[in-house]
N, C-alpha and C positions, 0 to 999 in steps of 0.2 A: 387446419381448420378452414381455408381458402381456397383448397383444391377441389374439394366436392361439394356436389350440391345440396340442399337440403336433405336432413332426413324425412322423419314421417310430416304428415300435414300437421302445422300449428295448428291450433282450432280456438279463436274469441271468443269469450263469452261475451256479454251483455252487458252484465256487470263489473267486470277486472277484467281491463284489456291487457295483453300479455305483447311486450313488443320486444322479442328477443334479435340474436344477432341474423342480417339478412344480405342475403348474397344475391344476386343478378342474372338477367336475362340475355339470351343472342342477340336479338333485332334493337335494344338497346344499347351494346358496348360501345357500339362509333360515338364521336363529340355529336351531340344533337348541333342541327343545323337551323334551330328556329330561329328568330329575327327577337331582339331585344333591344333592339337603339331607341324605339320608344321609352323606354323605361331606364336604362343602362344610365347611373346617376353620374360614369363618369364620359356621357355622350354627350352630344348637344344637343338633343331632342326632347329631353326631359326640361330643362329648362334653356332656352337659347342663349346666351354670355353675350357679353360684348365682344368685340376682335381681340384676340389675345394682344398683348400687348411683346415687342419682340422682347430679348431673354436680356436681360440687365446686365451690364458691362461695365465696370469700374474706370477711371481718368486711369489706371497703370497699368491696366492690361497691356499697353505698348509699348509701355515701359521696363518693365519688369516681368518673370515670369517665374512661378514657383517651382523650377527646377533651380534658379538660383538663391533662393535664401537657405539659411544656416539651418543646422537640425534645430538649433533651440528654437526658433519662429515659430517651426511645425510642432514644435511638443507644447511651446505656450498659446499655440492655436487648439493641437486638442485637449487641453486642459481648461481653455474656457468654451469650449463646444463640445461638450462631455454628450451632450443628445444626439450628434453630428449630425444636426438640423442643415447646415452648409450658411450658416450665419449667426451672428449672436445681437446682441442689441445694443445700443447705443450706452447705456447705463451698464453694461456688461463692459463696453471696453472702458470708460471711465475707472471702471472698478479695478483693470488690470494695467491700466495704466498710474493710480494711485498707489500703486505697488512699488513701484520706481521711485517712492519719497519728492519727485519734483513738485515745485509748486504750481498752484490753481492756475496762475496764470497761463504755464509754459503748460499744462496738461489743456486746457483749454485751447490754447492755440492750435496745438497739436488734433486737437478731435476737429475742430474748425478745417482743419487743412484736408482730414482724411474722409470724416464721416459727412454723408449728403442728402443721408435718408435716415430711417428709422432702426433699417436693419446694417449692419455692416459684414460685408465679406471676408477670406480669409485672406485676402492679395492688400485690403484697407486695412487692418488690422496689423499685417505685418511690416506696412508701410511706416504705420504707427509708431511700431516698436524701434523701426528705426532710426525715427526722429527723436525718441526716447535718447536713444542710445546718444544722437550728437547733442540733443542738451545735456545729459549726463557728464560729457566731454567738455561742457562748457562752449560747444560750437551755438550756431543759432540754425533752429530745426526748419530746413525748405527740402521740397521737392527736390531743387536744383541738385542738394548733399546727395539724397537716394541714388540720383540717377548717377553722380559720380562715384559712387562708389558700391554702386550694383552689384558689380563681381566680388566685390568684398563687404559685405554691411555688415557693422558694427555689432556685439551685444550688449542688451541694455544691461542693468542691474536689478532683478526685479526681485521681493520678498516669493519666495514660491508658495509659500503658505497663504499667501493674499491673494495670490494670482489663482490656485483652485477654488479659496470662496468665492475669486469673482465670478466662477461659470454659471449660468444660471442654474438657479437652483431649485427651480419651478417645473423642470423639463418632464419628470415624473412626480402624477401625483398620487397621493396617498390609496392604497386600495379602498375601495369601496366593500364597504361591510356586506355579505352575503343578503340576498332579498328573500325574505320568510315570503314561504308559500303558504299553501291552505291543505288540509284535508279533502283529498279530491273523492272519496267514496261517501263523508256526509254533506257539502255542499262544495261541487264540482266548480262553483263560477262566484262563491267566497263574496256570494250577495249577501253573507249577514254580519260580515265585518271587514273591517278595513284594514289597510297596512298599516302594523303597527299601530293598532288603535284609532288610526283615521276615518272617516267618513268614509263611505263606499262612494266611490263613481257610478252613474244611472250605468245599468249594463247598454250600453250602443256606443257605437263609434263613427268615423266616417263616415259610415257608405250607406248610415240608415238603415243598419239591421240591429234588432232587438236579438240579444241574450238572454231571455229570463229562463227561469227556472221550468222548461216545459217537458210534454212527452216525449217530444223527440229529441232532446239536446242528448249528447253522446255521453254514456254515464264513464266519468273516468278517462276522457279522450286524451291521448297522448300518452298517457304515464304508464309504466310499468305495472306490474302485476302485485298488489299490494305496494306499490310505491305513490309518492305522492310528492307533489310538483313542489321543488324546496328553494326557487330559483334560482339566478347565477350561485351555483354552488362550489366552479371551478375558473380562475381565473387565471389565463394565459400571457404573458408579457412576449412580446414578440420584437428582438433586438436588432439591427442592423450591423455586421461585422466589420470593422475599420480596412479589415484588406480582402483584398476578393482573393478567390483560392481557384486552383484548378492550374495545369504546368503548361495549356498553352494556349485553352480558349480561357480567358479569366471568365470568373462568375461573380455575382455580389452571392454570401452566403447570410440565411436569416438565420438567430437563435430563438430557440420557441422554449421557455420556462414556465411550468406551470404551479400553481400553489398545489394540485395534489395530487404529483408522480415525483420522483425522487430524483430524476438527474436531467437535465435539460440536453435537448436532441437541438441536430444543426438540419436544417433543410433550405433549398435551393427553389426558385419559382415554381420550376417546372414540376419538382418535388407538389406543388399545391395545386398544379395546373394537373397531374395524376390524379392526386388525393379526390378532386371534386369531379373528375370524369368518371373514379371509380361511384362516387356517391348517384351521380345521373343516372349512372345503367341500373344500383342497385335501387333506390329509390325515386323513380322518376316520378313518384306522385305527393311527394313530401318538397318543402319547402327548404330551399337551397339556397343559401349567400351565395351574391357572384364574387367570382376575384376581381382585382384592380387591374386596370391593363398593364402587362409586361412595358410596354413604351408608349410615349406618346408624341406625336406631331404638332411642332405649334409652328407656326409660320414656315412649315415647309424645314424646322429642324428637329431632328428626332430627338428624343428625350429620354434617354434611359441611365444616362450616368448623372444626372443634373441631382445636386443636393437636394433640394426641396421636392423632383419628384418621387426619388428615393425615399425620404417622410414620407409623404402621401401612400406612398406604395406599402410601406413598412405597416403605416395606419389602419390601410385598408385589410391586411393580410392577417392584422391583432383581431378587426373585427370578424373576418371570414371566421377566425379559428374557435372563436369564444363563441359564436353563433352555433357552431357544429358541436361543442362539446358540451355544450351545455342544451342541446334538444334532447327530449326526453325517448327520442328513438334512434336518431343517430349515435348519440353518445356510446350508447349498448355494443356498437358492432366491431368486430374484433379489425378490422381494416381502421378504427380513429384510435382502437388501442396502440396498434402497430407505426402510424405514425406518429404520435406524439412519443413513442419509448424506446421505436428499434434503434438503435447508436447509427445503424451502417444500412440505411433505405435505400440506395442503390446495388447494395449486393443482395438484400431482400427482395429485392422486386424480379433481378435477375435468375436468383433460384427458388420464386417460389411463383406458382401459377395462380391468380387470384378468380375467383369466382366471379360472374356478372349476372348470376340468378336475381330477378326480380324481387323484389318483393310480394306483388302481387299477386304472384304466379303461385306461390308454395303458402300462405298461410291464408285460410278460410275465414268467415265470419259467421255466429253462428244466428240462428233468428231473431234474436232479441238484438245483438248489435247491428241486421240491417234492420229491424224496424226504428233503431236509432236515428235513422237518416232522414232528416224532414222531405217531406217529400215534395216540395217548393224547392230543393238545392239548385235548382239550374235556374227561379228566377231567382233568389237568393244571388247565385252567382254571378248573373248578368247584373241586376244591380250594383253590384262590384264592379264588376270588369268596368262596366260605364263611366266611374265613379274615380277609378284607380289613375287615370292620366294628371286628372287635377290635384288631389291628394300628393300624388308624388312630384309634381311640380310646386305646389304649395309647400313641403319637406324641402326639396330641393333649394329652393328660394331662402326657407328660415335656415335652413343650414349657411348658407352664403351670407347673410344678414348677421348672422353671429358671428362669421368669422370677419366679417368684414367692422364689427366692433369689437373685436379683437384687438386687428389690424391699429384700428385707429388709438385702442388705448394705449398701443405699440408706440405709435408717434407721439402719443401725449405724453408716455413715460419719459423719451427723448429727448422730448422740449424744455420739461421738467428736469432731466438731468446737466441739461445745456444749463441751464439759467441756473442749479445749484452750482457749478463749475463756474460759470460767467461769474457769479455772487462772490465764492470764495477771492477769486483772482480780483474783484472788485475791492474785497477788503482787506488785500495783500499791498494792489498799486498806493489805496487812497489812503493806507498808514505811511505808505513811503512818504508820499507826496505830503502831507500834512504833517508827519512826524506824528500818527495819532499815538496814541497810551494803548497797550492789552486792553483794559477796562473802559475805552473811550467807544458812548453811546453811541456813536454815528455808525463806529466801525462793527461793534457787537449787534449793532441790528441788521447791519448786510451780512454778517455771518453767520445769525443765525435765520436768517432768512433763507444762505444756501445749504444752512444743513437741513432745513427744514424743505429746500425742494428735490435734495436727493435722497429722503427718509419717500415722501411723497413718490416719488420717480420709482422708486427700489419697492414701492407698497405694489402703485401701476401694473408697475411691470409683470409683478408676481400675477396680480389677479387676472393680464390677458393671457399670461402663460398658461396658465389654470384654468382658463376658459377653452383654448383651443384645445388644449389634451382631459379637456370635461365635458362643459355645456355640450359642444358643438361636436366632440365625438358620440358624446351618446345622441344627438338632434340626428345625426349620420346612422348611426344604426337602428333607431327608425326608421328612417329612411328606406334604408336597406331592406330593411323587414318587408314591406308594400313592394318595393322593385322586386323583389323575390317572390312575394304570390303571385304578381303580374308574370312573372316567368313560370310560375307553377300551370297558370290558369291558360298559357301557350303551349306548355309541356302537355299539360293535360289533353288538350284540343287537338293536339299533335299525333301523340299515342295511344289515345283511345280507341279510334276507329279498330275492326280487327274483324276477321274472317268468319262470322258467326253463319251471318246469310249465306255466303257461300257454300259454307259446308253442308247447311241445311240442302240448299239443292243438291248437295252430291249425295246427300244422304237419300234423297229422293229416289234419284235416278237407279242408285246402286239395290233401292228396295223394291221400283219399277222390275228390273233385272232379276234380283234372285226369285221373284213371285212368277216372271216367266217361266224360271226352270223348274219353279215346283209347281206349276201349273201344267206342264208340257206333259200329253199322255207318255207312259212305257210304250214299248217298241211291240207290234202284235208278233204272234209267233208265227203266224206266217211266212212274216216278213223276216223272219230270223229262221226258218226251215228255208227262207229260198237262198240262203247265202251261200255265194258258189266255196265248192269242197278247198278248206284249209286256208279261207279268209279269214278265218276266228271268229268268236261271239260281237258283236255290233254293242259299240260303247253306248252306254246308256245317257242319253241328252243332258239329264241333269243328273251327273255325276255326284259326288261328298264333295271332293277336292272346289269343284265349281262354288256348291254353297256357301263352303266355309272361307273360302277367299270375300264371297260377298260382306258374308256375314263380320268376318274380321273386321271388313273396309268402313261398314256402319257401329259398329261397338268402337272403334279405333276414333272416328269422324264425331259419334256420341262425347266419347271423354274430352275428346279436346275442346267441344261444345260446352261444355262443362265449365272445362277449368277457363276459358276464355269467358262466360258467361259471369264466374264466379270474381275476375280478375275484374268485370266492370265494377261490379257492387264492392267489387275493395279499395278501386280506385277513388269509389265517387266518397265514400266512406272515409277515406283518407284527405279527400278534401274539406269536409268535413269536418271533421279532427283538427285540420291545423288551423282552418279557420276558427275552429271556435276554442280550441285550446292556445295553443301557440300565437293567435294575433291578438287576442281579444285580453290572452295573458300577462304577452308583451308589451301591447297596448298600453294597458290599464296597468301592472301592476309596474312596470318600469320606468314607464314615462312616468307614473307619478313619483316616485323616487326621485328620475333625474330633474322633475321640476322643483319639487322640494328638497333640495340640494341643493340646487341651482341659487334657489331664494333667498336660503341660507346661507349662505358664501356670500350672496351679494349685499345682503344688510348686516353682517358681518364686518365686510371690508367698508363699506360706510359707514359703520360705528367707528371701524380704527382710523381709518380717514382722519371722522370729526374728531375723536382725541388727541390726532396731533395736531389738527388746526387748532384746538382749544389748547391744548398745552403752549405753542408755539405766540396765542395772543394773551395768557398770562405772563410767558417768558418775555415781550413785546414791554408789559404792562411794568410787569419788575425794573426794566430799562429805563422804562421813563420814571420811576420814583427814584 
């Protein structure tokens, strides 16, 4: 199905637009060369950052290094880093160091000694563990033990059942319930009812264009032929593999699982950096996620092994994939069937030849879908284009703003888990010291004070978790959405230009030409009696062979006029289409989803919040009677 090129012309109707599988053009297969750092969410153009900051380094990197700890370190490292985020949280190791049965005070110490931030590494973590191990021993847990006994450290004794609930358990969240769409053939833009019963949104967006219900909006734009826009219909889980594969260039390999194909495929960067090259040449007038960058530079050091931009990278790769399978014309085409199914994509690729036929090249539109196209689209468009710098720096910015109160509940979770551990080991010392009673008020109030701020910490925690892998990936894929028409509306400006005038003059000159020769008188006979004996008859000026070479050169010059003619008004039609289906779609009927979700979750967790502070000042109240 990828080796040949279309068959007959598609032909649009007006009314059911038909968007079958499409394959690509010659002067398209190369990587386009436009300029997108204006836009490119992961550039500094789109929003300027402050100086990166250099790349975070633990007190035992010079200490210690993890070619020397024990296998069991590394197993009870990926067992609470089950998301191999390349860190876990402060309240996470609390969690797995509670496992070890020691008491508040000596676990306390212990997190005091290792942890110095919010987030903890796997070289602090295993440091931990080994301080574990000499209180276990009855030793007293320092630095100084570690580094004596480097080449040999200790194991702790830890419950392993307590040590896997400690991992966070927030890392994935629950799928999101499919987005009901509308009937696109009785009201195409779902002005007469809302999601799920909701209020409709006025149709406009950013950039100050109206949607309503007019002549020219595109009846059906985007969807299939009798299909009707059902939205995220398919959702992709895109995995990160613990060991990189390959026998002597290693690779990271991604796993890509979707909820509705049957066996999950392994695929590799480059594997996505194909996937979307094939997508450019076939559809360069549809609207395309970018990929995340393969590596990145921060102060002059390269970043492609680093935990966290691995996340990032992986993050980004989940949104490329769910963006493409789930457009209502991409999805169709047997090159997203082929990657999300074939087991073995590099022996695919090697023996099978893949098409780069355009789309706009082979299917037609017929009168009723170009009079679809308002005929204001180019100021339409420029009012966009105008428009789109500030929008996606305003995206840009609330994406960073979410994450950055993320971050922060990160540290609050922390602080909170500090002070339930300081609390406990408070009311371990001040019974020593006192000789208080189990049931002595003084002591039962500092203990349930620290159960109550790692109940609180362990709440925290969940809901920045849940925010980074929610609010602020869908605030991102927004995001993405805008930086990808800004790339459409480059691509577009890019490739449109094409050979029409010119061919027109050739068509000229070659019609100049052949009216010569059928203008030019026959030869008199005179002139043809005086030709000396066994010259032969005198070839006639304008020959057949002559015309019909003309004639070819302008019927040949005609059709490509044609189809290049016909390839604008699909282009512009396509723009068209995504703008007013695909943004205005995604716009309006996602974003309101992810707001109202978002809302939800978050008066949610301050209902459960308040329940424990309430329960915790009746429990407060019982004490003192």
């Amino acid at each position: 199905m990828f080796n040949t090129s279309r068959g007959a012309t598609t032909r649009l109707s007006g009314t059911t637009l038909s968007f079958g599988t499409a394959s690509e053009v010659g002067p398209l297969s190369s990587r386009p060369s436009y300029d997108t750092s204006d836009v490119d969410p992961w550039g500094s153009a789109s929003m300027p950052p402050p100086a990166p900051p250099p790349a975070y380094t633990t007190p035992f990197d010079s200490i210690i290094s993890e070619s020397e700890l024990p296998q069991a370190y590394h197993q009870t490292w990926a067992a609470a880093d089950q998301a191999r985020q390349g860190d876990v949280s402060v309240n996470t190791l609390h969690r797995v160091l509670a496992a070890s049965n020691l008491p508040a005070s000596q676990i306390e110490k212990i997190v005091n000694l290792t942890a110095s931030r919010a987030r903890v590494s796997k070289l602090e973590l295993c440091v931990a563990l080994a301080l574990t191990a000499f209180a276990q021993q009855g030793q007293e847990p320092s630095i100084e033990a570690v580094i004596a006994h480097k080449h040999a450290l200790p194991l702790p004794t830890l419950d392993r059942a307590a040590v896997a609930q400690a991992s966070s358990a927030f890392a994935t969240p629950a799928p999101r319930a499919p987005l009901r769409g509308g009937t696109l053939d009785s009201d195409p833009w779902n002005t007469t009812s809302g999601v799920n019963g909701a209020v409709p949104v006025a149709a406009s967006n950013h950039f100050g264009i109206e949607f309503g219900q007019e002549a020219d909006d595109p009846p059906a734009a985007g969807a299939g032929e009798g299909e009707t826009w059902k939205g995220v219909v398919e959702t992709v889980q895109v995995q990160l593999r613990a060991e990189k594969e390959g026998f002597i260039l290693k690779h990271h390999v991604f796993t890509l699982e979707s909820s509705s194909r049957t066996s999950p495929v392994s695929r590799r960067y480059s594997d996505f950096d194909w996937f979307l090259d094939i997508l450019r040449s076939r559809y360069p007038f549809r609207l395309l996620p970018l990929l995340p960058p393969k590596r990145l530079t921060v102060s002059g050091h390269t970043l492609s092994a680093d935990p966290t931009f691995l996340e990032n990278r992986r993050r980004g790769l989940q949104r490329f994939i769910n963006f493409v399978v789930n457009h209502p014309t991409l999805k169709q085409d047997g090159v997203v069937k082929t990657f999300m199914e074939e087991p073995n994509l590099e022996q695919w690729r090697k023996s099978t030849q893949v098409s780069h036929e355009e789309e706009a090249i082979s299917k037609r539109l017929d009168r009723n879908a170009e009079m679809s196209i308002p005929v204001d689209l180019e100021e339409r468009l420029s009012t966009i284009k105008s428009s789109l710098p500030a929008v996606i720096e305003s995206w840009q910015r609330l994406c960073a703003l979410l994450e950055r109160i993320a971050r922060r509940r990160e540290a609050d979770a922390a602080d909170w888990a500090r002070f339930g551990v300081t609390a406990r080991g408070l009311a371990e010392a001040d019974g020593e010291a006192w000789r208080r009673a189990e049931g002595d008020s003084v002591r039962g109030i500092v203990e349930v004070l620290g159960q109550r701020a790692g109940e609180h910490a362990e709440a925290v925690e969940e809901r920045a978790a849940k925010m980074i892998l929610g609010i602020v990936e869908d605030f991102k894929r927004q995001r993405d959405l805008y930086v990808s028409f800004s790339a459409l509306l480059q691509r577009h400006e890019r490739l449109s230009p094409d050979s029409v005038e010119r061919l027109k003059k050739r068509i000229e000159t070659s019609q100049r030409k052949l009216d010569a020769l059928r203008n030019q008188p026959p030869p008199s006979s005179s002139t043809a009696s005086s030709s000396p004996p066994g010259a032969g008859a005198a070839a006639p000026p304008a020959s057949a062979a002559e015309v019909d070479k003309y004639l070819t050169e302008i019927e040949r010059d005609q059709a490509e006029i044609a189809v290049l003619l016909s390839r604008r008004v699909y282009g512009r039609w396509c723009l068209w289409a995504e703008l007013a289906f695909v943004l205005q779609r995604q716009e309006g009927v996602l974003l309101q989803q992810t707001a109202r979700d978002f809302a939800g979750a978050e008066a949610a967790w301050v209902r459960e919040l308040g329940r424990g502070w309430e329960a915790l000042e009746e429990g407060l109240e019982r004490l003192a009677m």
